[in-house]
N, C-alpha and C positions, 0 to 999 in steps of 0.2 A: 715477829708479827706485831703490828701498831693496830689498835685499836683508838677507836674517836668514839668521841661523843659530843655531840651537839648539843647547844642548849642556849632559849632566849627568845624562840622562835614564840609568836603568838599573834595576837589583832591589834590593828593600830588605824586612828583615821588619816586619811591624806595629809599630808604635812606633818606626820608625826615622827617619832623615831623608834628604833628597837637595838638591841645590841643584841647578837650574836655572838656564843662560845665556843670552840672548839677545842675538848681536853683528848690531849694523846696519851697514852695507859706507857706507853716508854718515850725514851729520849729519841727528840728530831734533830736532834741539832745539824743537821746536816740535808733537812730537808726544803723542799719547794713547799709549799703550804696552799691549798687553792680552797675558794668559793666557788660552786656551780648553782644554777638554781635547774629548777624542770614546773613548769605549769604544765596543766592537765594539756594530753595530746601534744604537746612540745618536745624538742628536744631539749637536754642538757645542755644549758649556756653557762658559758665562762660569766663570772662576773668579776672575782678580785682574786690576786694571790700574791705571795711574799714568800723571799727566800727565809730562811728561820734568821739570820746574821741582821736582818731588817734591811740589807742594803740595797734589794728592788724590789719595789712593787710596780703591779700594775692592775687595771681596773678594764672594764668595758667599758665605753665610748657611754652608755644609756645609766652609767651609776657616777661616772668621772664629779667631783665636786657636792657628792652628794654621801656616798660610802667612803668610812678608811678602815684599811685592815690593820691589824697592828698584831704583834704576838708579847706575851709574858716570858719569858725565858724560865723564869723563876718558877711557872705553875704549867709549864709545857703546852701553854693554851694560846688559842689562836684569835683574836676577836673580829667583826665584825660591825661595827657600828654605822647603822644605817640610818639619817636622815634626811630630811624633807621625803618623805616619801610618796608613791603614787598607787592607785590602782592596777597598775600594768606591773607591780613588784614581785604582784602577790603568787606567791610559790613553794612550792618546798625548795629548802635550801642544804647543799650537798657540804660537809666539809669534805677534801679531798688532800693524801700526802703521798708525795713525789719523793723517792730514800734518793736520787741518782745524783746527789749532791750538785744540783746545779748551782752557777754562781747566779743569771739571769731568770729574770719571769718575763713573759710577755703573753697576749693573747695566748691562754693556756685550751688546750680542748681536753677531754674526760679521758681518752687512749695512754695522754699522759702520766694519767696515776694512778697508784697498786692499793691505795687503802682509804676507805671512803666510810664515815658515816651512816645511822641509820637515815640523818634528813630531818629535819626539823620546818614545820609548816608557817610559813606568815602572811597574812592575809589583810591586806590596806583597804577599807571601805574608802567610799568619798564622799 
């Protein structure tokens, strides 16, 4: 059983930045790594994910050049590093881990993964 914890999440004004952490309580090495976010009354949206090897990621089309995900190997942590930010960011944000040792990420959806965060909130004024 992997447990997460999230952490980094907070307020920031438009154009700002925030990083985002994701610590897993055992070893991924073998996992998919995902970011969702959820705004009030929204569904769960894909935003970024990474195989743990680092050898793909991918992003949603609305963060593409703005987010990069990257992971520590050494601290089993997963980051997040969000710049230029906007008002439309603002959400709680999911980490999420996939064990089915895939090699690809791509446009991931939430059915995909078995161990999810409590969620961490961040909120972009303008």
């Amino acid at each position: 059983q992997v447990q997460l914890v999230e952490s980094g999440g907070g307020w920031a004004q438009a154009g700002g930045s925030l990083m985002l952490s994701c610590a897993a309580t055992s070893r991924t090495s073998s996992y998919a790594m995902c970011w969702f976010c959820q705004a009030p009354v929204q569904e769960r949206d894909f935003v970024a994910a990474i195989i743990w090897s680092g050898s793909s990621t991918s992003y949603a089309d609305s963060v593409k050049g703005r987010f990069t995900i990257s992971r520590d190997k050494a601290k089993n942590t997963v980051h997040l590093q969000m710049n230029v930010l906007k008002p439309e960011d603002t959400a709680v944000y999911y980490c999420a881990a996939d064990p089915s040792a895939r090699r690809v990420v791509g446009p991931e959806t939430p059915h995909q993964y078995d161990y999810w965060g409590q969620g961490t909130q961040v909120t972009v004024s303008s």
